[in-house]
C-alpha positions as CSV (number, residue, x, y, z in Angstrom):
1,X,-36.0,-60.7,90.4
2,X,-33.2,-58.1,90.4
3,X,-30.5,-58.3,87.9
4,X,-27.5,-57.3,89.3
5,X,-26.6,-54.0,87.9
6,X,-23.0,-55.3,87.6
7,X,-24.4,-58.5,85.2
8,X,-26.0,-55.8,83.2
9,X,-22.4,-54.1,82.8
10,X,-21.1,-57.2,81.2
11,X,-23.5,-58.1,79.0
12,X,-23.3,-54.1,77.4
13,X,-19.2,-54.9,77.7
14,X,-19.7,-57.7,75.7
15,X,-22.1,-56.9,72.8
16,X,-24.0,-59.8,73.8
17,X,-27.2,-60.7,71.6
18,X,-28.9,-62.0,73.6
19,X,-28.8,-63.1,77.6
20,X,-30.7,-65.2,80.5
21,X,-29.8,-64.9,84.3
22,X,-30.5,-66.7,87.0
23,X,-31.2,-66.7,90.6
24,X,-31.4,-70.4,90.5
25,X,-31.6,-73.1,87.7
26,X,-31.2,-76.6,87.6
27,X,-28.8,-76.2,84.6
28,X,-27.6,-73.6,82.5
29,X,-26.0,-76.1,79.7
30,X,-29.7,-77.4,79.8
31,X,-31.4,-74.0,79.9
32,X,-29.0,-73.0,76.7
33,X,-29.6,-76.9,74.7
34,X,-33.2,-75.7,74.7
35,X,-33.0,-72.0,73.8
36,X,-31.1,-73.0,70.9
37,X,-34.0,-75.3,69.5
38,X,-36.0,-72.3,69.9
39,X,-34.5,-68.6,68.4
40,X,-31.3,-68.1,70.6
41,X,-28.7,-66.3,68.7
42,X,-24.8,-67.0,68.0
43,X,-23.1,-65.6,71.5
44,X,-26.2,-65.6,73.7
45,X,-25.4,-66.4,77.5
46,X,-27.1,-68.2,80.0
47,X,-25.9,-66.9,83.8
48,X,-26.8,-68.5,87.3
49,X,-26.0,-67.3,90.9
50,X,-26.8,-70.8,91.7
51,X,-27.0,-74.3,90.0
52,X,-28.7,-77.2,91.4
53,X,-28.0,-80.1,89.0
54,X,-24.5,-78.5,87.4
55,X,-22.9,-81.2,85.1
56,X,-19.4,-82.0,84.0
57,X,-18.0,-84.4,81.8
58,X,-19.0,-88.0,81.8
59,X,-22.5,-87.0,84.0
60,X,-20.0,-85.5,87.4
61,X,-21.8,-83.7,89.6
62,X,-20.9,-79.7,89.1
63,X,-21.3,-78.2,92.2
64,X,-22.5,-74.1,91.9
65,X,-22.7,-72.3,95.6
66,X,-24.0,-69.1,96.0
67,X,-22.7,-65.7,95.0
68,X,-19.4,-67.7,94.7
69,X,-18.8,-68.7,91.3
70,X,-19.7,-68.3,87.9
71,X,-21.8,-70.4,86.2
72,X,-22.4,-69.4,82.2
73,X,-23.5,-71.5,79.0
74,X,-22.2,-69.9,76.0
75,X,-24.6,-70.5,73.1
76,X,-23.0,-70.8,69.6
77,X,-24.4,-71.4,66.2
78,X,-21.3,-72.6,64.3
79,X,-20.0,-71.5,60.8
80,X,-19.2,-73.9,58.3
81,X,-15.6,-73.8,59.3
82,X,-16.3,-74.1,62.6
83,X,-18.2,-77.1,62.0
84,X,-15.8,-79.0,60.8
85,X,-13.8,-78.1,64.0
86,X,-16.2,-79.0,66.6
87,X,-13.6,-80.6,68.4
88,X,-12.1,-77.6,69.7
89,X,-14.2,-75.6,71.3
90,X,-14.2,-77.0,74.6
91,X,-10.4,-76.0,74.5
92,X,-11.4,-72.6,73.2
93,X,-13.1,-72.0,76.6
94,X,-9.9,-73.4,78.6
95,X,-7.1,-71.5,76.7
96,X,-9.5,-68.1,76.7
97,X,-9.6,-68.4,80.9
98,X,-6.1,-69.3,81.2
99,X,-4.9,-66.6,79.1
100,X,-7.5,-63.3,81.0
101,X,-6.8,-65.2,84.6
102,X,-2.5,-64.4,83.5
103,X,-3.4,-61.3,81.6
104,X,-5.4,-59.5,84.6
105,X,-4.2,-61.4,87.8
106,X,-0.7,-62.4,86.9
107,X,-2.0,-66.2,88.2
108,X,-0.1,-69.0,85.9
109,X,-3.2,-71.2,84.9
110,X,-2.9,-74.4,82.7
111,X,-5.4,-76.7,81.1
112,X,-5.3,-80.3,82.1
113,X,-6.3,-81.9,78.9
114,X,-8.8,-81.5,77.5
115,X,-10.0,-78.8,79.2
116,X,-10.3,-78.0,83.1
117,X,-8.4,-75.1,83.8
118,X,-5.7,-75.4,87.0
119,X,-3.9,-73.2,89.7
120,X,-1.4,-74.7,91.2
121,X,-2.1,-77.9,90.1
122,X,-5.4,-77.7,91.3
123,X,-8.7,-77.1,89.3
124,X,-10.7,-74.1,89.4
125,X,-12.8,-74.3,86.5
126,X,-14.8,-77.0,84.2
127,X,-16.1,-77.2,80.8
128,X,-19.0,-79.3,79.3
129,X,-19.7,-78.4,75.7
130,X,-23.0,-80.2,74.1
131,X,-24.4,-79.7,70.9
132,X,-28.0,-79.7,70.0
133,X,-28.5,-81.2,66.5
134,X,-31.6,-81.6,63.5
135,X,-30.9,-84.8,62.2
136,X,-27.4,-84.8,60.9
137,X,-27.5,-80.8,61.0
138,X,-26.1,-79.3,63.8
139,X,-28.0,-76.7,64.9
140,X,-25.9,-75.5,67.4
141,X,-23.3,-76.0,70.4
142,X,-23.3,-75.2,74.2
143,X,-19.9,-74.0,76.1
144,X,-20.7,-74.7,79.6
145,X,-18.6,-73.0,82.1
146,X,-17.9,-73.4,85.8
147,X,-15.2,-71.7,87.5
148,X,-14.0,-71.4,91.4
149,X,-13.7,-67.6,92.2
150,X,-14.3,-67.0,95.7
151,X,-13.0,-69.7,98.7
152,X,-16.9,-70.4,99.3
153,X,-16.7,-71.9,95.7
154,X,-14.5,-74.9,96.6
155,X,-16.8,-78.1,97.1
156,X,-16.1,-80.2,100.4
157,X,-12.6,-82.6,100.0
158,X,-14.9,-85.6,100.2
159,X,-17.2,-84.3,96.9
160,X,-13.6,-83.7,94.7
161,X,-12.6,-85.8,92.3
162,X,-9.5,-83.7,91.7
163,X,-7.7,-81.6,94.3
164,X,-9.6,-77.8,93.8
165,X,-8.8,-74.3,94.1
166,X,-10.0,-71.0,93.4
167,X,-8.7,-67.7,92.0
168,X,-8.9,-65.7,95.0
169,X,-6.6,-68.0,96.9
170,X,-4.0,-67.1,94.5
171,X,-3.9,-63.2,94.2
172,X,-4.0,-60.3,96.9
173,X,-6.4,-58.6,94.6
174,X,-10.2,-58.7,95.6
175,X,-11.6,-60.6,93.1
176,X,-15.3,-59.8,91.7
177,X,-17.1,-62.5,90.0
178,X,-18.6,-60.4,87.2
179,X,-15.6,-58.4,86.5
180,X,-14.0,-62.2,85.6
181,X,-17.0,-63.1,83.7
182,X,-16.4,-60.0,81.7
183,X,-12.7,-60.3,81.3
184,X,-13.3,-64.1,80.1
185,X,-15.6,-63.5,77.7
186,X,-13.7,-60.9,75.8
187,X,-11.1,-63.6,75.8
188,X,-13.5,-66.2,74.6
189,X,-15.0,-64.3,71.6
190,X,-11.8,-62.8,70.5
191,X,-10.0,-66.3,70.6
192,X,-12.9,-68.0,69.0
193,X,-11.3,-65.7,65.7
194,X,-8.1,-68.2,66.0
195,X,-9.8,-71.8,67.2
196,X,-9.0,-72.7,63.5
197,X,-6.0,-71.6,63.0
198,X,-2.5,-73.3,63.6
199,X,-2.0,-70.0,66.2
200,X,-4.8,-71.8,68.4
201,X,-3.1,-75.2,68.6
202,X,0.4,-73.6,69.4
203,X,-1.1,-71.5,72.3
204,X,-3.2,-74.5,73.8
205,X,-0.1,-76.3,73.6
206,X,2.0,-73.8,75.2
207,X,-0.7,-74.0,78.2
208,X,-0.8,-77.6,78.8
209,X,-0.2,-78.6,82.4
210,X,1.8,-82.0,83.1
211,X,3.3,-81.4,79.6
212,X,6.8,-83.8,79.7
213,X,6.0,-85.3,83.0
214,X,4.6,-88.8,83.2
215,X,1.1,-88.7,82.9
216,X,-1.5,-92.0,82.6
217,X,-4.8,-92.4,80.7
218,X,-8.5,-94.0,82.6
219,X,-10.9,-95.1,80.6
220,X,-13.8,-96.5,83.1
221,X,-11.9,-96.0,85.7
222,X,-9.0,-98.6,84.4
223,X,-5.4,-97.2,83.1
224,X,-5.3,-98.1,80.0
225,X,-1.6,-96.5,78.8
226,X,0.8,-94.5,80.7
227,X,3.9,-92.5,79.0
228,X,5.2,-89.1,78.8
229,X,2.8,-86.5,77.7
230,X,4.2,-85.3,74.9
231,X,1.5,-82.3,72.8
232,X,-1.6,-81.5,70.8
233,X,-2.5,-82.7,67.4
234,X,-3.5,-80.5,65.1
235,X,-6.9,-82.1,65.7
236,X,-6.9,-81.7,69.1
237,X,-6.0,-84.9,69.8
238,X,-3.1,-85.9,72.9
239,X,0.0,-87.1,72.4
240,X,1.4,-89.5,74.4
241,X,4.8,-91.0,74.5
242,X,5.6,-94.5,76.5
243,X,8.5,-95.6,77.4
244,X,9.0,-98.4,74.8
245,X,9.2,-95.2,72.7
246,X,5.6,-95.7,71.3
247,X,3.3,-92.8,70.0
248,X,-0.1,-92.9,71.2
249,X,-3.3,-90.5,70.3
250,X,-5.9,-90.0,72.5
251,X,-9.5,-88.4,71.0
252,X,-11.6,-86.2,73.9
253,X,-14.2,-88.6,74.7
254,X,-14.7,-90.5,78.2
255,X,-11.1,-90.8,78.7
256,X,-9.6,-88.7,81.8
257,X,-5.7,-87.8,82.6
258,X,-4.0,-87.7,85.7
259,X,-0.4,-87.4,86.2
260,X,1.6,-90.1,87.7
261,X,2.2,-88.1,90.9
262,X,-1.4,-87.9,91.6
């Protein structure tokens, strides 16, 4: 198999400990939940050209074409602290893409709670985190990411559950796949510093798409509250506001948001 000489490039960028890539794999989140029961180490990287059973949240289909997209698990072994905030690290993954897709492309990208990451309203990249534990020990998490680079990226209208995009659409710039692999994981290891830190919270926050406008909460495929979205807990948690005037928190889990005018 020939690595790409251009993969290479990023995982010397990066400092990376350790790395796998990938012609094809069924999953990389899978490929990385079983490297870390064996002797992965903190910031190893799973890479794929081409996923055939991708996953998102609540068991969706991921789709991963071709020389496209970017498929990468992020494998973590998790400080003490970092334990205890578990909850944020699918976020980490969202604000750290949003943040190098403005820094390097000018594109305004938001995360639609918890923590798909949107263009114009549109989604152009997913995240499944899983953790791997021993028992009541964690041994470790997985920050799966998928992300729409190139227009052969975008799945057919009838496979979307949300309207998609991808980042090439959006700048005049020819975009390379690797260089925004490269560019997001120095954004994702330098913000993973701050993911406990009040400065995280403030600058999810401050990327939140739909943030005021009415917005309206499935569970199961059922609404189950609707009001103004309103911020981020300190937890991580969303904050809804209804019209009645009544708070209500929502904790990541299989919940999903849409806004009204979806």
């Amino acid at each position: 198999m020939q690595i790409p000489h251009d993969f290479l490039q990023v995982v010397h960028n990066a400092g990376l400990p350790g790395w796998r890539y990938y012609e094809t794999i069924d999953s990389t989140n899978l490929n990385g939940l079983e490297w870390l029961n064996g002797d992965a180490q903190d910031g190893s990287i799973v890479f794929a050209d081409y996923q055939t059973a991708g996953r998102g949240r609540s068991e969706r289909k991921w789709v991963t074409n071709p020389h496209s997209s970017i498929a990468v698990s992020i494998v973590l072994r998790l400080n003490e602290i970092e334990q205890k905030n578990l909850q944020l690290f699918s976020a980490l993954a969202g604000v750290a893409l949003a943040i190098s897709i403005k820094k390097n492309y000018s594109i305004d990208a938001f995360i639609k709670w918890p923590n798909d990451v949107l263009i114009d309203r549109k989604k152009t990249a997913g995240i499944l985190t899983e953790a791997a534990w021993n028992g009541d020990q964690l041994d470790g998490i997985v920050v799966g990411v998928g992300i729409n680079v190139l227009p052969d990226s975008i799945p057919p209208a009838d496979k979307l559950q949300f309207p998609a995009t991808c980042i090439q659409k959006h700048t005049t710039k020819d975009v390379d796949r690797f260089k925004i692999l490269d560019e997001f994981l120095q954004s994702f290891f330098e913000w993973r510093k701050k993911v406990c830190l009040p400065e995280f919270i403030n600058q999810w926050e401050k990327l939140l798409a739909f943030r005021e406008e009415t917005v309206y909460i499935k569970e199961n495929d059922i609404v189950i509250f609707s009001g103004i979205l309103s911020g981020i807990e300190c937890n991580g948690d969303l904050r809804l506001v209804s019209e009645e005037g009544i708070i209500k928190k929502f904790t990541v889990g299989d919940v999903h948001l849409r806004p009204a005018s979806s």
